[in-house]
TIMI-942373 format. One record per residue: residue in one letter; x negated, y negated, z negated of N, C-alpha, C, O in turn. Coordinates in steps of 0.05 Angstrom, whole numbers. Layout:
REM residues N
 tormar n.east n.north   n.up ca.east ca.north  ca.up c.east c.north   c.up o.east o.north   o.up
      a      X       Y      Z       X        Y      Z      X       Y      Z      X       Y      Z
...
***
This chain:
REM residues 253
 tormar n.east n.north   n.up ca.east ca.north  ca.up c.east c.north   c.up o.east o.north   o.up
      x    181    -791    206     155     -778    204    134    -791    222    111    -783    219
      x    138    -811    240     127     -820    258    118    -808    283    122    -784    285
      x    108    -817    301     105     -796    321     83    -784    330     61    -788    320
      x     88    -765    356      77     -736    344     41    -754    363     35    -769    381
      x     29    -736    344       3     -745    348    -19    -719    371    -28    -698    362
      x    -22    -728    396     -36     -711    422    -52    -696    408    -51    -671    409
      x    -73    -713    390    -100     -700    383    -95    -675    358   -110    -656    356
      x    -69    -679    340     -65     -656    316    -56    -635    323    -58    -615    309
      x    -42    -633    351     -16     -619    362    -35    -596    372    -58    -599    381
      x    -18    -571    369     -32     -544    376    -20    -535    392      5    -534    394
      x    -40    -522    412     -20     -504    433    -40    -471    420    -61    -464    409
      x    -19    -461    430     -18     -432    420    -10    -412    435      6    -422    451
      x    -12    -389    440       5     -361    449    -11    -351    472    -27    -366    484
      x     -6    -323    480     -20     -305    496    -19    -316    520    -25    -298    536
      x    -13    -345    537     -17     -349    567    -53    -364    563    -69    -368    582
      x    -56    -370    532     -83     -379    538   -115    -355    533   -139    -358    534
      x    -87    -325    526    -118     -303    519   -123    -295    554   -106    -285    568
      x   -144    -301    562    -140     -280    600   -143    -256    600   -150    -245    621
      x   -140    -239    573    -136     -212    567   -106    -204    568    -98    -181    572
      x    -92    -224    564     -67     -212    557    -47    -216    578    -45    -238    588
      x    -31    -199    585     -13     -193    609     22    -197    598     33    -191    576
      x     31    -208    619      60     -215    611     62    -209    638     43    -211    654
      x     93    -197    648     108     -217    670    108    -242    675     98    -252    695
      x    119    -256    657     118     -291    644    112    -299    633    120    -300    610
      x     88    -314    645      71     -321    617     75    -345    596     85    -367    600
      x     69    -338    583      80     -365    559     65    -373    531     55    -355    517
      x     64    -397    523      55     -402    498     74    -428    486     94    -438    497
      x     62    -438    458      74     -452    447     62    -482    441     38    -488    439
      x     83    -498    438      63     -523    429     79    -528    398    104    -526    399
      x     69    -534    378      71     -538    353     67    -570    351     43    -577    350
      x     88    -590    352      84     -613    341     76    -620    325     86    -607    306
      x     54    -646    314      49     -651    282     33    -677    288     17    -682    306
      x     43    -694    262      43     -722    268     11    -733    258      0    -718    243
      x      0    -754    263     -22     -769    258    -35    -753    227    -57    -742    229
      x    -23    -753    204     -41     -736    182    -41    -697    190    -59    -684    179
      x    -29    -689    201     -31     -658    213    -13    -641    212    -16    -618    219
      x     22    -656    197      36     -644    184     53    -637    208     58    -653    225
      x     62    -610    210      82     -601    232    105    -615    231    113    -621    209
      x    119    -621    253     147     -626    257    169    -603    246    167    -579    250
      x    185    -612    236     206     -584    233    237    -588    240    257    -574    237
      x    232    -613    251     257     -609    271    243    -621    304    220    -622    311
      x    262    -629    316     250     -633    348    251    -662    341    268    -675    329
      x    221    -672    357     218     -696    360    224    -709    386    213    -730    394
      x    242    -695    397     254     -703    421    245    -684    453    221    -685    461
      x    263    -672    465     258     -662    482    243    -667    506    235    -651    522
      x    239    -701    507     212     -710    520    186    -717    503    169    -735    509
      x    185    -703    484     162     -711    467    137    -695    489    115    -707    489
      x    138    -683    497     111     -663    518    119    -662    541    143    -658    543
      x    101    -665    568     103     -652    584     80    -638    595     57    -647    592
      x     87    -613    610      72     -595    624     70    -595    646     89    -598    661
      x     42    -591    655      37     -583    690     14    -551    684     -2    -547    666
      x     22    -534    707       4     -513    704     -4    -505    731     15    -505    747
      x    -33    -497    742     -41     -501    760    -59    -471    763    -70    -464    742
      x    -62    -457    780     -79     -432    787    -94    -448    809    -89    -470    819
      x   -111    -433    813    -140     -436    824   -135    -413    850   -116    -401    840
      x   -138    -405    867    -132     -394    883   -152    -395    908   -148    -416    921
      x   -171    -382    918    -187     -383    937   -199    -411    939   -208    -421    960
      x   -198    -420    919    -218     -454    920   -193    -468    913   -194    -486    896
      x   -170    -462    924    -144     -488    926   -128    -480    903   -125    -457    895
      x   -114    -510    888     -99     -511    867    -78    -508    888    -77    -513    912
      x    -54    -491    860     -28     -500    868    -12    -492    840    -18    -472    827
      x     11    -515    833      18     -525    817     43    -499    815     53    -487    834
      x     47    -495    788      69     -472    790     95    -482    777     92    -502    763
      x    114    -473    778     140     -484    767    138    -470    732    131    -447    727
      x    146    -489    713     140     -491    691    172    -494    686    189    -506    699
      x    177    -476    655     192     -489    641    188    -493    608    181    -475    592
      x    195    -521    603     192     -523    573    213    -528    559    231    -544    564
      x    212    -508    533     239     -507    523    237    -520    486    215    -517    476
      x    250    -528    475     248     -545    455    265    -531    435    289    -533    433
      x    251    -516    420     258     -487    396    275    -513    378    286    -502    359
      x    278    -535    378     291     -549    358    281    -550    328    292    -560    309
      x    250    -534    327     245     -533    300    215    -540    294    200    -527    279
      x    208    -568    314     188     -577    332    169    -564    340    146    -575    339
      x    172    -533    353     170     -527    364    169    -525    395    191    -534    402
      x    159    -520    411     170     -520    444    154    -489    447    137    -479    434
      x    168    -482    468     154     -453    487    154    -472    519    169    -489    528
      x    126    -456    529     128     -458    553    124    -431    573    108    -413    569
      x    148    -434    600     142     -407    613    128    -412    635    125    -436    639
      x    113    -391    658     120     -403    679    102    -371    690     92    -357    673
      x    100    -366    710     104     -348    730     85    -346    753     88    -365    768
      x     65    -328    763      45     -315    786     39    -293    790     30    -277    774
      x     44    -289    817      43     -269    826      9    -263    845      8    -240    854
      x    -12    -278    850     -29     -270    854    -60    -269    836    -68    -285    820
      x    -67    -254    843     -96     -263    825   -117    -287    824   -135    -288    841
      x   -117    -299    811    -128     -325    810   -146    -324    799   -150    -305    783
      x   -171    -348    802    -197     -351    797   -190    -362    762   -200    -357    740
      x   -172    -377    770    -178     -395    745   -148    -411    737   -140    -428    753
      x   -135    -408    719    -114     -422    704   -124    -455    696   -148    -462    694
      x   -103    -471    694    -111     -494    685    -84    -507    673    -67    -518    686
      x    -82    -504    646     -50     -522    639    -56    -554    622    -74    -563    608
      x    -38    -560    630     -40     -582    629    -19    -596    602      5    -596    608
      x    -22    -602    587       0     -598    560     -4    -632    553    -27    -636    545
      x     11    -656    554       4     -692    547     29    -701    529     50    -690    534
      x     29    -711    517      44     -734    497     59    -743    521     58    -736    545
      x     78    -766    504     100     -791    517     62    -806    535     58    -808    559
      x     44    -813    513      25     -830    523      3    -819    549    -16    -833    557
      x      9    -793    559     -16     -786    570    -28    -776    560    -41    -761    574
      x    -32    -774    536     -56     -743    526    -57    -722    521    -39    -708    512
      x    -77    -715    527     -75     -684    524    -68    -677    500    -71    -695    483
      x    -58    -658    492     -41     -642    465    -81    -629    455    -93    -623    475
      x    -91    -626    441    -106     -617    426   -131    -627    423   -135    -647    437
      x   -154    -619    408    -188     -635    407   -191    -633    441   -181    -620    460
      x   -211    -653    436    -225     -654    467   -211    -672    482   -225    -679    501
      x   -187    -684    484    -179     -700    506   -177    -685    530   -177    -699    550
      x   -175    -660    535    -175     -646    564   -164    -622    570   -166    -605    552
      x   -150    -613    594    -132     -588    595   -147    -568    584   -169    -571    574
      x   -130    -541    588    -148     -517    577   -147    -506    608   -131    -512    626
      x   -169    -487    608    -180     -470    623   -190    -440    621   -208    -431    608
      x   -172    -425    639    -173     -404    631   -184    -389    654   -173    -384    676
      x   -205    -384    646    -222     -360    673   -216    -334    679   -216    -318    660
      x   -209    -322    704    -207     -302    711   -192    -287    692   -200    -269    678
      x   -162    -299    694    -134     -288    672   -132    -257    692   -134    -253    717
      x   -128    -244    675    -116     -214    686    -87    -220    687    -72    -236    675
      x    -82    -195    714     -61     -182    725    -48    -159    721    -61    -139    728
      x    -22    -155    712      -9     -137    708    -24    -110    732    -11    -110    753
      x    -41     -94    731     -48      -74    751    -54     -49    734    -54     -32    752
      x    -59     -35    708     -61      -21    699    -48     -12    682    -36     -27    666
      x    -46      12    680     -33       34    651    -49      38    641    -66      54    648
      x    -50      24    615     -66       31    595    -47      25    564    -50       6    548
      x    -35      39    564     -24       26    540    -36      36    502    -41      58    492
      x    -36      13    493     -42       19    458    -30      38    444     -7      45    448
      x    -48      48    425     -21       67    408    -34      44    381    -36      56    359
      x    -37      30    380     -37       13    362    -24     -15    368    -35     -36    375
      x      5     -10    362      25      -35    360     20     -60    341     20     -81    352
      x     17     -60    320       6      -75    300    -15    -101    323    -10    -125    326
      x    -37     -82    333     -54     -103    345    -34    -117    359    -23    -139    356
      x    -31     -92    383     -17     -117    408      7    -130    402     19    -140    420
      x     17    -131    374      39     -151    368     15    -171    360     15    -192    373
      x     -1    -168    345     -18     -199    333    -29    -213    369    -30    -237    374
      x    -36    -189    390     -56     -207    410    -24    -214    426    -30    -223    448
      x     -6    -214    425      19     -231    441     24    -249    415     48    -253    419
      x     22    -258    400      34     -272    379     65    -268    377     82    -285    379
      x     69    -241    371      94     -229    368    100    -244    336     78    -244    324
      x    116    -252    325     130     -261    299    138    -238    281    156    -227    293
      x    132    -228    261     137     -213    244    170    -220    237    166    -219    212
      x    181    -223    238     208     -232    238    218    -260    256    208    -281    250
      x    238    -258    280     255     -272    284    277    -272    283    293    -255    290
      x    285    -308    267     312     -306    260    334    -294    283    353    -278    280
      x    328    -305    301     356     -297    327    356    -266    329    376    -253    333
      x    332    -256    327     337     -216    327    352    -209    295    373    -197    289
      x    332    -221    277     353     -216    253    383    -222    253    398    -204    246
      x    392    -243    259     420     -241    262    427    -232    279    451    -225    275
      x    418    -224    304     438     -205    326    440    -175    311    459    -159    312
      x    420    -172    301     422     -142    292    431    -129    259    434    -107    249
      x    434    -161    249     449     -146    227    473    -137    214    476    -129    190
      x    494    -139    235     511     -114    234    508     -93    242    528     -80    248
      x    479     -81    244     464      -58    252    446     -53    232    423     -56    240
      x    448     -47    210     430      -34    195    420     -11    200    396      -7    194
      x    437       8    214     429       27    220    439      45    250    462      54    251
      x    426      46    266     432       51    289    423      87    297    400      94    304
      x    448     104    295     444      127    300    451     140    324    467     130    339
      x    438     165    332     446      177    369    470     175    363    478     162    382
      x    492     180    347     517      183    355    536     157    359    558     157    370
      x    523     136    348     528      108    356    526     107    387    542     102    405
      x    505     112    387     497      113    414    512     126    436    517     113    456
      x    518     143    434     536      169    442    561     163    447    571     169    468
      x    575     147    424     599      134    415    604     118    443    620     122    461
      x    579      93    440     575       67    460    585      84    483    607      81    494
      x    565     102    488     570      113    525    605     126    534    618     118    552
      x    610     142    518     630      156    515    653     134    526    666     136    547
      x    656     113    505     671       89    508    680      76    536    701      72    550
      x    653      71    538     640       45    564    649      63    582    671      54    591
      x    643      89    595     653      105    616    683     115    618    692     125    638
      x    700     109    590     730      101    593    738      73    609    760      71    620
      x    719      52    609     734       26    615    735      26    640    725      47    650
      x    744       9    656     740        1    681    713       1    701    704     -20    692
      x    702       7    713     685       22    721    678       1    738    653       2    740
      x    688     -23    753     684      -48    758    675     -62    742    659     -79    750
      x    680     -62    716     670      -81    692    657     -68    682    644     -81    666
      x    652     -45    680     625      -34    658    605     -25    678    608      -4    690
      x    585     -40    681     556      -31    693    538     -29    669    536     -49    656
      x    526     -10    662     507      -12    643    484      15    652    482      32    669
      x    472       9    631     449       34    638    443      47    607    446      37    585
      x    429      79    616     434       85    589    401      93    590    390     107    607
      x    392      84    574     361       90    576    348     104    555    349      91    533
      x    336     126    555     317      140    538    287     145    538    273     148    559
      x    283     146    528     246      130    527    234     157    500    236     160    476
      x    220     173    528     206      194    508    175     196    517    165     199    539
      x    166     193    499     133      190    503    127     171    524    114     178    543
      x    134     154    522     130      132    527    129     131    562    115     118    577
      x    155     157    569     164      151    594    190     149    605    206     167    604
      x    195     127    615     222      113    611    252     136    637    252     137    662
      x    268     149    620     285      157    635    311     133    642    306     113    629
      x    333     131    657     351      119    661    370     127    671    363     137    692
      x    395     130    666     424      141    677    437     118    679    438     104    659
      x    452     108    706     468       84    714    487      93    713    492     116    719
      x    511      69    702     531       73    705    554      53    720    551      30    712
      x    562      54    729     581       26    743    583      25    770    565      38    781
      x    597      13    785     599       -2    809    570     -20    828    562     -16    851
      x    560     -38    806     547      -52    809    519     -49    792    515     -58    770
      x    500     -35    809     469      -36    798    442     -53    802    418     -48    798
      x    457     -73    811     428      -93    826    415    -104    801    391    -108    803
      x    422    -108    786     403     -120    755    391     -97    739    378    -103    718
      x    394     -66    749     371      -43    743    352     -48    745    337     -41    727
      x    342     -62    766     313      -65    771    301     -81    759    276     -79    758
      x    313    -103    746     302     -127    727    300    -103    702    277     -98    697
      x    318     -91    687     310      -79    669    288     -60    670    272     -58    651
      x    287     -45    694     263      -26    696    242     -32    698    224     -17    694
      x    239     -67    710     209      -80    715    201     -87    681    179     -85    672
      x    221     -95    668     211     -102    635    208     -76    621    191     -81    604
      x    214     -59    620     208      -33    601    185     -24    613    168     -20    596
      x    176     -20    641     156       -8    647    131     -20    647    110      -8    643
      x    134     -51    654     115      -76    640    105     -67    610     81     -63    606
      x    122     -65    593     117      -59    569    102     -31    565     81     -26    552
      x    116     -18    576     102       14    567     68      13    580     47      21    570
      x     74       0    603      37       -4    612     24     -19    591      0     -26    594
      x     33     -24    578      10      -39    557     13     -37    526     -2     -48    510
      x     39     -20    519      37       -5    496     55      22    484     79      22    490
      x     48      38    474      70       60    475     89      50    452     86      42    429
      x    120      58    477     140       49    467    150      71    437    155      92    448
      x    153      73    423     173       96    400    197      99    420    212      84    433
      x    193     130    418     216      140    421    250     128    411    257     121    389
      x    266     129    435     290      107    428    307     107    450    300     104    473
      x    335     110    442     350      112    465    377      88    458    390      82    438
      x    376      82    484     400       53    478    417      51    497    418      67    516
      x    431      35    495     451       12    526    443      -9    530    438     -24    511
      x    439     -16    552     447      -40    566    464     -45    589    469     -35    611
      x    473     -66    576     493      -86    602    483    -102    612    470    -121    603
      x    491     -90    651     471     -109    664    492    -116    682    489    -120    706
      x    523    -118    666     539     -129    681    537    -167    664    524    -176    644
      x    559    -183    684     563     -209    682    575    -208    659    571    -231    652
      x    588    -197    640     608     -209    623    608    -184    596    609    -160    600
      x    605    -196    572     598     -178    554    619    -148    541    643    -151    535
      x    607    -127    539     617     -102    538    629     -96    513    653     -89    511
      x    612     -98    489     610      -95    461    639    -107    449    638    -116    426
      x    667    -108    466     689     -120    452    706     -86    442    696     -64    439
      x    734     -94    440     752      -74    438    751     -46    434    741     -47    411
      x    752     -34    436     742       -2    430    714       1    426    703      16    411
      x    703     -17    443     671      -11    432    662     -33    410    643     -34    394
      x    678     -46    415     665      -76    387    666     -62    361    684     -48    352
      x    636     -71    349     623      -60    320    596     -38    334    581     -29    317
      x    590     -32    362     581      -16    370    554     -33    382    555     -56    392
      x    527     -14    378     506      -27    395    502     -28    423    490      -7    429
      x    504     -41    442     503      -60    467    479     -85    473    484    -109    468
      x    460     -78    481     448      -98    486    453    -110    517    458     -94    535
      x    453    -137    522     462     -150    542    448    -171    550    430    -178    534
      x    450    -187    573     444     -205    580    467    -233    573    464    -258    575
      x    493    -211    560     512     -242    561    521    -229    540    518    -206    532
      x    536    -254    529     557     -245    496    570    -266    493    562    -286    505
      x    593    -267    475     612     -290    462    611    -280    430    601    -261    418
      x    631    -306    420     638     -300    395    665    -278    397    671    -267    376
      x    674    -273    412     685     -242    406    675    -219    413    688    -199    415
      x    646    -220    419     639     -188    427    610    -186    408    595    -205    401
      x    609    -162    404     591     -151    388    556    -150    404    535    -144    392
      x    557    -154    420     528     -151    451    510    -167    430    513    -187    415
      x    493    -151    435     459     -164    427    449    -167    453    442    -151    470
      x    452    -200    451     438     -223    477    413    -218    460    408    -218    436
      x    398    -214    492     371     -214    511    357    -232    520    355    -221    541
      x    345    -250    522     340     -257    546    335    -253    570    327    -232    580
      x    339    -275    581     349     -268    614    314    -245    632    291    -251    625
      x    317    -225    650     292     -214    652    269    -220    668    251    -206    678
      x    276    -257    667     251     -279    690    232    -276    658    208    -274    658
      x    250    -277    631     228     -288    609    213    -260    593    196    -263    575
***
């Protein structure tokens, strides 16, 4: 296909709206060669690199970035701040030095907002289009389609189960989300990864109301969803090909 061309290549996604709030912020770069045509497989995992920089009382400082290569020449980039900044500046170049899009020059983003308010939408629709949420992804569609249908007594089932096993190996949490205020019941030995879950649901609920919905998660090391509970819904941070867990990503992304 030849290679990928700085000036056709698009960057994309909510780290460049300064309306829009993440934990981690992130966008995408879409490869596409000299006539404009996208890549659809990876043009190599050093085809881009990134630098991203905040503005901070007059002084730059460079933030730790990661870029990940969707294999479908695609890339996501993440990366992470915790103070309020004047001014964003990312930096997106080819193998050659150039900038990824028109203009020859980084993007700049003025006075990006900070996670500080509850305000959340009752119009989901929007704030999936202003995050560039995907109307279908394949990796959720296959985690969840031996779930066509997920009922309280599934649910019920899950807990019932998990509180028979070993009580060292099953940490999970059982979470119910009514009007879009998040309850939680712990279970296990080990609860230090509660708080990663409670910082992402409540992230979320400040900025849109959740539907009513009650689930599991495992916020233990090693996946739950096998043996008496395998066929059952479990969402997790870890899974194999013998357990049934709908992997997550990890709760830095």
């Amino acid at each position: 296909q030849g290679p990928v061309s700085a000036r056709h290549s698009r960057l994309y996604g909510p780290a460049l709206d300064s309306r829009v709030v993440t934990s981690a912020r992130y966008l995408y770069v879409q490869a596409k060669d000299a006539q404009g045509r996208n890549f659809t497989h990876s043009p190599g995992s050093d085809a881009f690199s990134v630098k991203v920089f905040v503005i901070v009382n007059g002084k730059a400082q460079m933030l730790k970035t990661e870029l990940n290569d969707r294999g479908d020449g695609s890339f996501q980039v993440f990366f992470h701040y915790g103070l309020q900044p004047e001014k964003l500046i990312i930096e997106v170049r080819t193998k050659d030095g150039s900038f990824v899009g028109k203009g020859n020059k980084a993007r700049v983003i003025k006075h990006p907002e900070v996670e500080q308010c509850y305000c959340p939408t009752k119009h989901s629709d929007a704030w999936k289009e202003a995050y560039t949420c995907f109307d279908h992804e394949p990796q959720i569609d296959k985690d969840f389609a031996p779930f066509p249908e997920i009922s309280r007594g599934m649910v019920d089932d899950v807990l019932r189960i998990l509180q028979e096993t070993d009580k060292a190996k099953a940490c999970f949490v059982h979470y119910v989300i009514r009007g879009n205020i998040i309850y939680a019941q712990a279970y296990g030995k080990w609860q230090g990864f509660q708080k990663f879950t409670d910082e992402v649901l409540l992230s979320l609920a400040r900025k849109v109301r959740i539907p009513d919905v009650d689930f599991i998660f495992n916020i233990g090391d090693w996946p739950l969803a096998g043996g008496t509970a395998a066929g059952l819904p479990v969402i997790s941070f870890c899974g194999s090909n013998e357990t049934d867990d709908i992997v997550v990503p990890t709760y830095k992304m």
